[in-house]
C-alpha positions in Angstrom: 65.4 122.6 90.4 65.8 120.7 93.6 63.1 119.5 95.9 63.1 121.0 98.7 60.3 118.7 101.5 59.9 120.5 105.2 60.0 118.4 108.4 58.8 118.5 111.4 61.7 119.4 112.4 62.6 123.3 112.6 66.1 123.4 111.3 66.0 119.9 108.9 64.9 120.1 105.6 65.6 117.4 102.6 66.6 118.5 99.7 65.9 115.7 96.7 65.3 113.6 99.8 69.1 114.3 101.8 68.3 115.8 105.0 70.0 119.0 105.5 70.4 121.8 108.2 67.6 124.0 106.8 69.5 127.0 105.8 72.9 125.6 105.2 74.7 123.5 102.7 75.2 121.1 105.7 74.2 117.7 105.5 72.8 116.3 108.2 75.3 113.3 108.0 78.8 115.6 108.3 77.3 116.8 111.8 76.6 113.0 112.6 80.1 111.6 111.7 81.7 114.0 114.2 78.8 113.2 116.5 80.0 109.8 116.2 83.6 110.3 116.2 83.4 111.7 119.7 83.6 115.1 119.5 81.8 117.6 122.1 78.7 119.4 121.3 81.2 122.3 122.0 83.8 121.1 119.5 81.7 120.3 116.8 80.5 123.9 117.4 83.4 125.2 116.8 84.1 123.7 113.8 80.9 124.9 112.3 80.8 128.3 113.3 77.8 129.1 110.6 75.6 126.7 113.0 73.6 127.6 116.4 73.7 125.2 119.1 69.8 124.8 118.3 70.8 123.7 114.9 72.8 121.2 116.1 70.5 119.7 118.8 67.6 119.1 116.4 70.5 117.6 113.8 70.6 115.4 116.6 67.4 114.5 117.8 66.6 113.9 113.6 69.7 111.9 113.5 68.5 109.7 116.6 64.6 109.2 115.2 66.2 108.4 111.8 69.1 106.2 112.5 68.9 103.6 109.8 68.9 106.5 107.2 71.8 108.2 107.9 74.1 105.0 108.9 73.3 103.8 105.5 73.8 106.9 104.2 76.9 107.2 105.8 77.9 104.0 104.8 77.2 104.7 101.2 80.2 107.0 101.3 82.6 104.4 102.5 85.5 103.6 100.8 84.6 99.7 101.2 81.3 100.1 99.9 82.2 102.5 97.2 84.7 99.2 96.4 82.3 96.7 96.7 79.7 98.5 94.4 81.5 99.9 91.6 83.6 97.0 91.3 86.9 98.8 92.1 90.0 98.6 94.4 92.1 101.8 95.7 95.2 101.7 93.9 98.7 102.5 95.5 98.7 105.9 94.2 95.5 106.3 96.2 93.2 106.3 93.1 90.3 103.5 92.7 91.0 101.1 89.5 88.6 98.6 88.3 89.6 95.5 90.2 
């Protein structure tokens, strides 16, 4: 069964200690990476429908207190780290080989 830790923030909650909009599947990083990407509060609204502009806001303000967590988390899902780490190189048919 998973963890599930409260925050004080209303709509964040980790779940075995990933931050996730509290009543969603949603990671907290997926709303960050379109955040970041330059997308409109509007836009990324739109493209998550199942989300209230509240919901997004305090994503936001969490994401901006916790910085260093979710850049590395982000970062952990990088095709370069996920290289570097496992030892492997993407492959011409788009696959990753053991270098």
């Amino acid at each position: 069964m998973p963890l599930v830790v409260k925050s004080e923030y209303k709509y964040i909650e980790k779940i075995d200690g990933v931050p996730f909009v509290k009543g969603t599947k949603l990671p907290v990083k997926a709303l960050v990476i379109h955040y970041k990407a330059g997308m409109s509060i509007e836009d990324i609204l739109d493209g998550f429908p199942n989300i209230t502009p509240a919901q997004l806001f305090d994503t936001l303000a969490y994401y901006h207190d916790h910085k260093n967590e979710i850049e590395e988390d982000i970062e952990e899902d990088s095709l370069e780290y996920i290289e570097k780490e496992f030892n492997l190189k993407l492959a011409p048919d788009r696959t990753l080989k053991p270098k």
